[in-house]
PDB file of N, CA, C, O and CB in Angstrom:
ATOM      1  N   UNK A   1      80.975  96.986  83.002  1.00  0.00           N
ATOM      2  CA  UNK A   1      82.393  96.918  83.289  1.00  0.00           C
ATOM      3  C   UNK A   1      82.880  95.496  83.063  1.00  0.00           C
ATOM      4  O   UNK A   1      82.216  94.643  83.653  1.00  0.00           O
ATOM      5  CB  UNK A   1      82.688  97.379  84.730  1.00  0.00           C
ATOM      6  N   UNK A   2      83.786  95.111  82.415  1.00  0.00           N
ATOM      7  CA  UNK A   2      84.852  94.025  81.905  1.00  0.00           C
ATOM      8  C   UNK A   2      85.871  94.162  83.042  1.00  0.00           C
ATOM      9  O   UNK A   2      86.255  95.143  83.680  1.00  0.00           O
ATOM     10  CB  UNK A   2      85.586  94.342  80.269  1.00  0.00           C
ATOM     11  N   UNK A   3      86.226  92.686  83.094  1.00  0.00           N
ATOM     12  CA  UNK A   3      87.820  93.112  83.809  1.00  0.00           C
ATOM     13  C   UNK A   3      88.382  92.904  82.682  1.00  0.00           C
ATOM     14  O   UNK A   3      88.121  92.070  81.815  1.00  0.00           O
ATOM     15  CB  UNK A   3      88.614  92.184  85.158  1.00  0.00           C
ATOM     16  N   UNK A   4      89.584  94.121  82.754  1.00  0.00           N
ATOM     17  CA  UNK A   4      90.819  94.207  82.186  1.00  0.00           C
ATOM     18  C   UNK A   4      90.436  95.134  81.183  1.00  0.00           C
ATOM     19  O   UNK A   4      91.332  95.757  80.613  1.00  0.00           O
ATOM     20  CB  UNK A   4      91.471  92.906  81.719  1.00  0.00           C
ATOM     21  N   UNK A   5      89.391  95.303  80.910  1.00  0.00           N
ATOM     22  CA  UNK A   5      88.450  96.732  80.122  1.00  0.00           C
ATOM     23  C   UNK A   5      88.257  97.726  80.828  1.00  0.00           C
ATOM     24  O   UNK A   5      87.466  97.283  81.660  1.00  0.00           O
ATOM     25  CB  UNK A   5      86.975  96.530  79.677  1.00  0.00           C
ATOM     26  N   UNK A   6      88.485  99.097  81.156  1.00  0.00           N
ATOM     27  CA  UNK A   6      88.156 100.071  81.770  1.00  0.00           C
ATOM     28  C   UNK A   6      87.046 100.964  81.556  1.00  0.00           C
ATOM     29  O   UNK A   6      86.922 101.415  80.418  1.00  0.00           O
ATOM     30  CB  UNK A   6      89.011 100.579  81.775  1.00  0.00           C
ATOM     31  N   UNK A   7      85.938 101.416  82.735  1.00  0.00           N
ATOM     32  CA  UNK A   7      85.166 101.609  82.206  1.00  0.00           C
ATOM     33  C   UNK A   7      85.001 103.271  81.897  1.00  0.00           C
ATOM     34  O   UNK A   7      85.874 104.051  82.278  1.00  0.00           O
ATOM     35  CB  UNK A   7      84.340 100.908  82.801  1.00  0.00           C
ATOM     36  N   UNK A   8      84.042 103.638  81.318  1.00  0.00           N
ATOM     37  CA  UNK A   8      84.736 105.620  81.094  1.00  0.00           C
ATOM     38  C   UNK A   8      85.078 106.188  82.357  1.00  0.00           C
ATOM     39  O   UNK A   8      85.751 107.213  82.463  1.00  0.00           O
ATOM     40  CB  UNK A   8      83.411 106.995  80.448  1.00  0.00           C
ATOM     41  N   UNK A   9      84.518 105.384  83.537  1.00  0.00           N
ATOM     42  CA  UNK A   9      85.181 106.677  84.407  1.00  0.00           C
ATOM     43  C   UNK A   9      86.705 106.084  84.807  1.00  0.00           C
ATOM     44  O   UNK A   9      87.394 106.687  85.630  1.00  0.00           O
ATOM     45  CB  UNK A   9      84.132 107.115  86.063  1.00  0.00           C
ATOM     46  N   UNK A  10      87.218 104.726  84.089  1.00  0.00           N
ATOM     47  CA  UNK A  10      87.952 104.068  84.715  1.00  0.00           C
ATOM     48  C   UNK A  10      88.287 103.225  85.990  1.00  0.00           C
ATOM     49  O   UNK A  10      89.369 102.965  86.517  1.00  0.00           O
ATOM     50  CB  UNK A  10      88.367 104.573  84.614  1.00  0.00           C
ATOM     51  N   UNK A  11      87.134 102.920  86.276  1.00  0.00           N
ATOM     52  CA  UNK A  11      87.090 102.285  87.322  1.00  0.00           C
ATOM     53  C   UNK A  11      86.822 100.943  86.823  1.00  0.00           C
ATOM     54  O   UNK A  11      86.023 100.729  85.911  1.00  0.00           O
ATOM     55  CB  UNK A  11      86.208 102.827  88.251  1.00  0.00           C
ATOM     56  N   UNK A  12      87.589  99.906  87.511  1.00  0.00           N
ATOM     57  CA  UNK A  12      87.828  98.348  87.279  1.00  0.00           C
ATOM     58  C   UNK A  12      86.227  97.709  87.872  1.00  0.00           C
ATOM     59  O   UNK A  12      85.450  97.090  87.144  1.00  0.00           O
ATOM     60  CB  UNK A  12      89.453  97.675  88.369  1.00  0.00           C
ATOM     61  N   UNK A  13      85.980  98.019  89.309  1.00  0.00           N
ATOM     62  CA  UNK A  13      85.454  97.442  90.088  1.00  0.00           C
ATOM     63  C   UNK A  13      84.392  98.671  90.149  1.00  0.00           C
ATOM     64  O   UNK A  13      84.786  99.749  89.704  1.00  0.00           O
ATOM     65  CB  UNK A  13      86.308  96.914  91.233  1.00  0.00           C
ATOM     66  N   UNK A  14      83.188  98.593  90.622  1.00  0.00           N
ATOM     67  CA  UNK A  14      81.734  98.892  91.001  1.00  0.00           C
ATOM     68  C   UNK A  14      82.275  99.863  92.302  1.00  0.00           C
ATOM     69  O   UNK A  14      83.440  99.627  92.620  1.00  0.00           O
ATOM     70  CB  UNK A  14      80.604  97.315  91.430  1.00  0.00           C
ATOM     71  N   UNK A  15      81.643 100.826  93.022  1.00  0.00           N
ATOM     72  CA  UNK A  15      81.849 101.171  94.026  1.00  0.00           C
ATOM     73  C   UNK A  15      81.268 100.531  95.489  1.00  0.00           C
ATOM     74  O   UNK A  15      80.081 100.212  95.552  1.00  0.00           O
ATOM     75  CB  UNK A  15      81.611 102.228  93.765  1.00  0.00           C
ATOM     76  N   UNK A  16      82.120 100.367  96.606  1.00  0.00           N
ATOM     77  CA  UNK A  16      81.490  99.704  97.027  1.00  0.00           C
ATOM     78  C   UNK A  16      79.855 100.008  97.855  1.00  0.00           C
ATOM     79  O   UNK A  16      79.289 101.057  98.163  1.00  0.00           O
ATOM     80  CB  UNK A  16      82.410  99.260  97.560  1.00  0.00           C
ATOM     81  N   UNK A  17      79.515  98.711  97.998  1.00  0.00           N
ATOM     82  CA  UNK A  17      78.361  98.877  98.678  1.00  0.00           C
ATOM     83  C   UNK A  17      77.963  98.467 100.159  1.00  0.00           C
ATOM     84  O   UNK A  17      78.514  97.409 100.463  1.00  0.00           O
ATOM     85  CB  UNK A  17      77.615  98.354  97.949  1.00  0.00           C
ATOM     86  N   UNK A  18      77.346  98.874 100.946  1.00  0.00           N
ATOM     87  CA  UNK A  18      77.747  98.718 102.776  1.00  0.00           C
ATOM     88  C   UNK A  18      76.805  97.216 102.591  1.00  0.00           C
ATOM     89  O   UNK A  18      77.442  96.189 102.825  1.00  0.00           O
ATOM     90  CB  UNK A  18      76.865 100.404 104.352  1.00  0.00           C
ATOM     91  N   UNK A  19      75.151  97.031 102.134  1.00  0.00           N
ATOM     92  CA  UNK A  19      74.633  96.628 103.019  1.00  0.00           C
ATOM     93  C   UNK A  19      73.968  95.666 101.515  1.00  0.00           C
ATOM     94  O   UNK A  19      74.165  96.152 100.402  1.00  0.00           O
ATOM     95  CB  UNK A  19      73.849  97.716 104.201  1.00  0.00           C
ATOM     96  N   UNK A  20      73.224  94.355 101.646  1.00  0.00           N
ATOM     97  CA  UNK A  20      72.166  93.963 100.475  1.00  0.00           C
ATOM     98  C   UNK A  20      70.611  94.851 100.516  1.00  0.00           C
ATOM     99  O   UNK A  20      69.937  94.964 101.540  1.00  0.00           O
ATOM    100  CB  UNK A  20      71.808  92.172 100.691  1.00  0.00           C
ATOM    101  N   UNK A  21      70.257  95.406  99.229  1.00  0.00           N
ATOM    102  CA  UNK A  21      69.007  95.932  99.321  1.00  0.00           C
ATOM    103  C   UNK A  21      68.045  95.061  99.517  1.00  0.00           C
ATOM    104  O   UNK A  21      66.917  95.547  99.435  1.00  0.00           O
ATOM    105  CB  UNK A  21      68.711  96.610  98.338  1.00  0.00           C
ATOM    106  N   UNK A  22      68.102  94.038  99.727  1.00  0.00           N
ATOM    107  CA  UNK A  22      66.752  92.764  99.781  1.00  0.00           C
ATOM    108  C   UNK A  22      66.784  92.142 100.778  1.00  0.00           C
ATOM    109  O   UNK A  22      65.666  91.704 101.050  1.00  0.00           O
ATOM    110  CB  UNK A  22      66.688  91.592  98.760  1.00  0.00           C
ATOM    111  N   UNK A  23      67.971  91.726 101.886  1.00  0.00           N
ATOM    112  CA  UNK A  23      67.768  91.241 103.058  1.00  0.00           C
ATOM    113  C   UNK A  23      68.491  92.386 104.033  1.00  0.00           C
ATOM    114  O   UNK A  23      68.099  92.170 105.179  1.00  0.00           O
ATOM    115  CB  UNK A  23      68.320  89.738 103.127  1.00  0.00           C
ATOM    116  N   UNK A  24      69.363  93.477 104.001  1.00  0.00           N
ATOM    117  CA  UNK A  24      70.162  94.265 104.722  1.00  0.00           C
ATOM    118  C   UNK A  24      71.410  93.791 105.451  1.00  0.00           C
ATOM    119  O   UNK A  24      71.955  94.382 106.383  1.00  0.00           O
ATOM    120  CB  UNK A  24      69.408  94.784 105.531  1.00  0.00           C
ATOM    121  N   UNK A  25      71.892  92.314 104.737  1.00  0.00           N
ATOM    122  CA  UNK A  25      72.901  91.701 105.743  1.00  0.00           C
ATOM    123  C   UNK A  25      74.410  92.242 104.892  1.00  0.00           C
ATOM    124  O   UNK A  25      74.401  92.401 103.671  1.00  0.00           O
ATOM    125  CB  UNK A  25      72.672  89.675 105.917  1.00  0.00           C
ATOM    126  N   UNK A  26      75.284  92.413 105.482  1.00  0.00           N
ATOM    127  CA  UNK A  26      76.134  92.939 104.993  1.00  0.00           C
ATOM    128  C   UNK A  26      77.312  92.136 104.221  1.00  0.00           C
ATOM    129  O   UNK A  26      78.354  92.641 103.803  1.00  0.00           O
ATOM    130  CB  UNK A  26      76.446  93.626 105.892  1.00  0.00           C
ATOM    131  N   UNK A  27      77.015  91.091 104.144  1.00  0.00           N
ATOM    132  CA  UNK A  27      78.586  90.074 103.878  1.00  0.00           C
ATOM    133  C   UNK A  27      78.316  89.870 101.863  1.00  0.00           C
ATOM    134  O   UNK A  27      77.967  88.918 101.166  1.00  0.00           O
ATOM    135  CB  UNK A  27      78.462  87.719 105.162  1.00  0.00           C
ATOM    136  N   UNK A  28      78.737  91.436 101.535  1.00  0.00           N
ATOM    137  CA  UNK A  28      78.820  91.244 100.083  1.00  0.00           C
ATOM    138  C   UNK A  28      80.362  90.963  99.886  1.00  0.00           C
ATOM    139  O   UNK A  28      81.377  91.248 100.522  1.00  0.00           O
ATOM    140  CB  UNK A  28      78.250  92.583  99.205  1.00  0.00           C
ATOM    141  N   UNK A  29      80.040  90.167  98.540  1.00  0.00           N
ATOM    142  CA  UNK A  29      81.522  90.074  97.563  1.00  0.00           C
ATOM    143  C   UNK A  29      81.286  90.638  96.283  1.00  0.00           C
ATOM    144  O   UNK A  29      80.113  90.651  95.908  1.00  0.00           O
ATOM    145  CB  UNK A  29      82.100  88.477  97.227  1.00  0.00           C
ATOM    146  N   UNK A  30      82.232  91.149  95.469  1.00  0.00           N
ATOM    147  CA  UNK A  30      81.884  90.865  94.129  1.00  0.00           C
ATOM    148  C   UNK A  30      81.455  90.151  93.592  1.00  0.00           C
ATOM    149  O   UNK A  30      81.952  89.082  93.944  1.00  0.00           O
ATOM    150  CB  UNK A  30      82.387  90.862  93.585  1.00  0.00           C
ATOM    151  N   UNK A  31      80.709  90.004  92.813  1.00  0.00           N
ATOM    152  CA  UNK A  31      80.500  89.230  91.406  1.00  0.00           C
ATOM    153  C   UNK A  31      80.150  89.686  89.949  1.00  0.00           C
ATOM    154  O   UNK A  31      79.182  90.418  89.740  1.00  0.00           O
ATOM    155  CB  UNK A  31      79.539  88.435  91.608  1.00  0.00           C
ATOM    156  N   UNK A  32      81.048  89.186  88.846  1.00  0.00           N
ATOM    157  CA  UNK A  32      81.001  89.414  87.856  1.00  0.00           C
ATOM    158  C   UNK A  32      80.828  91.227  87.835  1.00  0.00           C
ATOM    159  O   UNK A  32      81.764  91.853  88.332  1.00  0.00           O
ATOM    160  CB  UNK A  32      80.025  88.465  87.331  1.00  0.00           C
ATOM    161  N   UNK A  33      79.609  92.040  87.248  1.00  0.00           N
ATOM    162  CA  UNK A  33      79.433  93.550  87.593  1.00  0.00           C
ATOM    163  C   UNK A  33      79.043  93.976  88.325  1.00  0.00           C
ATOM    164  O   UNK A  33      78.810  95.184  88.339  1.00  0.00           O
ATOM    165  CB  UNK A  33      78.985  94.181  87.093  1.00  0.00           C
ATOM    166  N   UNK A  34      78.670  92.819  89.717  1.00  0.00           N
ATOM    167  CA  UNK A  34      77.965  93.924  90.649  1.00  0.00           C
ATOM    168  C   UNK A  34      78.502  93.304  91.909  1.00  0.00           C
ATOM    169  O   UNK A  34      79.692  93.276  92.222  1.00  0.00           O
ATOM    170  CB  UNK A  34      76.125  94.079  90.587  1.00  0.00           C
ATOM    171  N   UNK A  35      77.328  92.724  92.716  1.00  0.00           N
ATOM    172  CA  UNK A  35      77.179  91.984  94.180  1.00  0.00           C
ATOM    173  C   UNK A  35      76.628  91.053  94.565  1.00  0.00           C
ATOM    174  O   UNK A  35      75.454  90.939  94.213  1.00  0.00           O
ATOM    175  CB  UNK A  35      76.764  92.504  94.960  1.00  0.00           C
ATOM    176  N   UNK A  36      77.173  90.082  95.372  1.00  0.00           N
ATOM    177  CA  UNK A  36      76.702  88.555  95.546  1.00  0.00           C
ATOM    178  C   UNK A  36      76.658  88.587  97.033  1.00  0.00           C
ATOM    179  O   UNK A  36      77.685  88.774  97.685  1.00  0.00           O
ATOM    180  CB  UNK A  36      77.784  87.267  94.888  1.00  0.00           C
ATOM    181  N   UNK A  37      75.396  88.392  97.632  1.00  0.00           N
ATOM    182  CA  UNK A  37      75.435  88.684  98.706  1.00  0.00           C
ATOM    183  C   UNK A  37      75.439  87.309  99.354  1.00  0.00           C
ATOM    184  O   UNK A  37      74.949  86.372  98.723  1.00  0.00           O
ATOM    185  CB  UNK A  37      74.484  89.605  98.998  1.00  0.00           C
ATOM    186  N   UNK A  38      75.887  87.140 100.408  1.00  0.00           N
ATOM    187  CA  UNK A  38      76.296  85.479 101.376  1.00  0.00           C
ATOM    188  C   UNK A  38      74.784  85.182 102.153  1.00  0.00           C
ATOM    189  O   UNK A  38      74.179  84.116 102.038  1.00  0.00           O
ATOM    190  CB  UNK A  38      77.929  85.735 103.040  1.00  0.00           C
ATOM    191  N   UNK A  39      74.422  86.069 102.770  1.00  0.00           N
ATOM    192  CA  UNK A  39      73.268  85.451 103.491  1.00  0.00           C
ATOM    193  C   UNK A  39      71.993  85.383 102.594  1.00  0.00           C
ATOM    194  O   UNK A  39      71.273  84.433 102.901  1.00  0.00           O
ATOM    195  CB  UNK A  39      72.950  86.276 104.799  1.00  0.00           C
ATOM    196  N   UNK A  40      71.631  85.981 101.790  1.00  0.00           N
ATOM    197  CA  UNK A  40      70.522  85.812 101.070  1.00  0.00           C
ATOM    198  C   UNK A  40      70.572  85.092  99.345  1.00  0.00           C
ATOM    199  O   UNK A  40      69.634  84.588  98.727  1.00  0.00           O
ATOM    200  CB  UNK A  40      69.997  87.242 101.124  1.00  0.00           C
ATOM    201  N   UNK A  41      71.929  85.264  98.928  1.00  0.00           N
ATOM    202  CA  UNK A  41      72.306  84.362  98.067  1.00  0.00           C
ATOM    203  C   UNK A  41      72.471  85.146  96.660  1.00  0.00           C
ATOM    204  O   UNK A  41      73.266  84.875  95.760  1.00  0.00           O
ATOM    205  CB  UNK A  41      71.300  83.200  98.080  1.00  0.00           C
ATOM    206  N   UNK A  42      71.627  86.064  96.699  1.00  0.00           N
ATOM    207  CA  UNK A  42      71.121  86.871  95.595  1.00  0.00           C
ATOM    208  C   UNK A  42      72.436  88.025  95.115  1.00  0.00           C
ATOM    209  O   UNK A  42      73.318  88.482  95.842  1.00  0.00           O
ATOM    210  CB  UNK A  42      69.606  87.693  96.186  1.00  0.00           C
ATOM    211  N   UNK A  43      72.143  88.342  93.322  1.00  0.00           N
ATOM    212  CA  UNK A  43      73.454  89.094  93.086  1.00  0.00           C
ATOM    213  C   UNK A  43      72.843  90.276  92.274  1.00  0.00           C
ATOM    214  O   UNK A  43      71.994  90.154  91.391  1.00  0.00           O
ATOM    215  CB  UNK A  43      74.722  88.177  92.220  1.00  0.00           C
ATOM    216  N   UNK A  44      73.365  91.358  92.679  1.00  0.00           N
ATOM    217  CA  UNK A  44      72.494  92.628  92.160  1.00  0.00           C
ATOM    218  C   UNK A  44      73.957  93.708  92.030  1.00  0.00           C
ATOM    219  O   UNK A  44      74.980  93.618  92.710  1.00  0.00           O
ATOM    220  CB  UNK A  44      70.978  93.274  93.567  1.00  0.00           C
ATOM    221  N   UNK A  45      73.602  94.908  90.727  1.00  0.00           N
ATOM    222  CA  UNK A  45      74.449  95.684  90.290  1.00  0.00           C
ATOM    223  C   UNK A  45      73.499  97.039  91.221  1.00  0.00           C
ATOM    224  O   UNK A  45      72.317  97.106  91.557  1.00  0.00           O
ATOM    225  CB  UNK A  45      74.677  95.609  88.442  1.00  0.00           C
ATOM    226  N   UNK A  46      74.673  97.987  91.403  1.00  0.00           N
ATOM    227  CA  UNK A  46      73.648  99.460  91.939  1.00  0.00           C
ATOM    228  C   UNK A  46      74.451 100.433  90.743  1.00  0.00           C
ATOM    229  O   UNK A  46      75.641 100.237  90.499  1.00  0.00           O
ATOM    230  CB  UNK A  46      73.964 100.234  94.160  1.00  0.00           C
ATOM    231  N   UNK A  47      73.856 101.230  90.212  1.00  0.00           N
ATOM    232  CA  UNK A  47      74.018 102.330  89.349  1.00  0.00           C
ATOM    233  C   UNK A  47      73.778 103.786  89.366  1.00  0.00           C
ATOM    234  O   UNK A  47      72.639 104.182  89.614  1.00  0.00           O
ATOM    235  CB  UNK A  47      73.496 102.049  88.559  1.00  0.00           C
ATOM    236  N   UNK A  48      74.619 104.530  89.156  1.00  0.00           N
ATOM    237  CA  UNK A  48      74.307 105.945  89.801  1.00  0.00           C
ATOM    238  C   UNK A  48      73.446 106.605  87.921  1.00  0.00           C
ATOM    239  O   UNK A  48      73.755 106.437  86.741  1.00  0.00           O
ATOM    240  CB  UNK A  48      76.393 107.058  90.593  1.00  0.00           C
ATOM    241  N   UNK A  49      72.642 107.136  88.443  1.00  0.00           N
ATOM    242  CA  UNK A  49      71.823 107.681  87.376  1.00  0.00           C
ATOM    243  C   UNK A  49      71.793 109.652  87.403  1.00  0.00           C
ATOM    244  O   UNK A  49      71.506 110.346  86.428  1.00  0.00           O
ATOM    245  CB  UNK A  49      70.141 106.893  87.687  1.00  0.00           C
ATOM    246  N   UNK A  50      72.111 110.085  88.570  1.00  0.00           N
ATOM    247  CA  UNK A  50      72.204 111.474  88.656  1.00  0.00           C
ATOM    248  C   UNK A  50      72.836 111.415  89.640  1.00  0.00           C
ATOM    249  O   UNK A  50      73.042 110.436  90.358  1.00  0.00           O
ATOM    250  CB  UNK A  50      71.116 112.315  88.688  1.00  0.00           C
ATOM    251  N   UNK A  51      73.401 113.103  89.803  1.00  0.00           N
ATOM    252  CA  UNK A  51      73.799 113.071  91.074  1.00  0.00           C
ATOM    253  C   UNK A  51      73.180 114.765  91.733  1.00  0.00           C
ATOM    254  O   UNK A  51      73.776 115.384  92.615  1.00  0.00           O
ATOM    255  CB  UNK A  51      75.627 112.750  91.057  1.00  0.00           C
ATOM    256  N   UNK A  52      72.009 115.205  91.117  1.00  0.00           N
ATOM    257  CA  UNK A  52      71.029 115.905  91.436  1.00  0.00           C
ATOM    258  C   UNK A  52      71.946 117.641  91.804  1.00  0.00           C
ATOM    259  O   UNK A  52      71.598 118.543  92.565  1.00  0.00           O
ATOM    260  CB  UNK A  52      70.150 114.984  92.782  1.00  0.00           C
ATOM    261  N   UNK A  53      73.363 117.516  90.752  1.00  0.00           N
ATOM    262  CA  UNK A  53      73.629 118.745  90.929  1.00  0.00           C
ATOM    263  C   UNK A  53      73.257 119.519  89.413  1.00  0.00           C
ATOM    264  O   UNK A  53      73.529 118.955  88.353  1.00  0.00           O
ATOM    265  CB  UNK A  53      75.145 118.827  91.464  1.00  0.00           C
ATOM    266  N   UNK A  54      72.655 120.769  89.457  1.00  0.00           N
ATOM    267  CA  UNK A  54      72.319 121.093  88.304  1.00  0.00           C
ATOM    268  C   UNK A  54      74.283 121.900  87.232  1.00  0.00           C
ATOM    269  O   UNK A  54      75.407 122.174  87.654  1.00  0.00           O
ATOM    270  CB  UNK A  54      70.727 122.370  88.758  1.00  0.00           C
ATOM    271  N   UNK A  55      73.786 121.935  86.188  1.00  0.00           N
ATOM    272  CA  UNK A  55      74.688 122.132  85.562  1.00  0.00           C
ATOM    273  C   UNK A  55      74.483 123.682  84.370  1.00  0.00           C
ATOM    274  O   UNK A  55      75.405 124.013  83.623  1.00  0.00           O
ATOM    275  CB  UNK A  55      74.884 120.704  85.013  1.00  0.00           C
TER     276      UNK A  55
END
């Protein structure tokens, strides 16, 4: 995802996320495509790959 580029599902921004997967502290921001987390420092994207309904 680009800003000011839309992405196919049209969404600007990432969905959000509650918690960091590497320390569990919660004080994320955006960054760039994903998440920059405050207490542990670290910046990580989450991606949905299925959604385990058959078709």
């Amino acid at each position: 995802m680009t800003e000011g580029k839309p992405s196919p599902a049209g969404r600007q921004r990432p969905l959000p996320v509650f918690h960091c997967p590497y320390c569990g502290d919660e004080d994320l921001t955006p960054y760039e495509e994903g998440w920059r987390c405050g207490a542990c420092l670290r910046a990580f994207s989450v991606r949905l790959i299925a959604t385990g309904v058959q078709e």
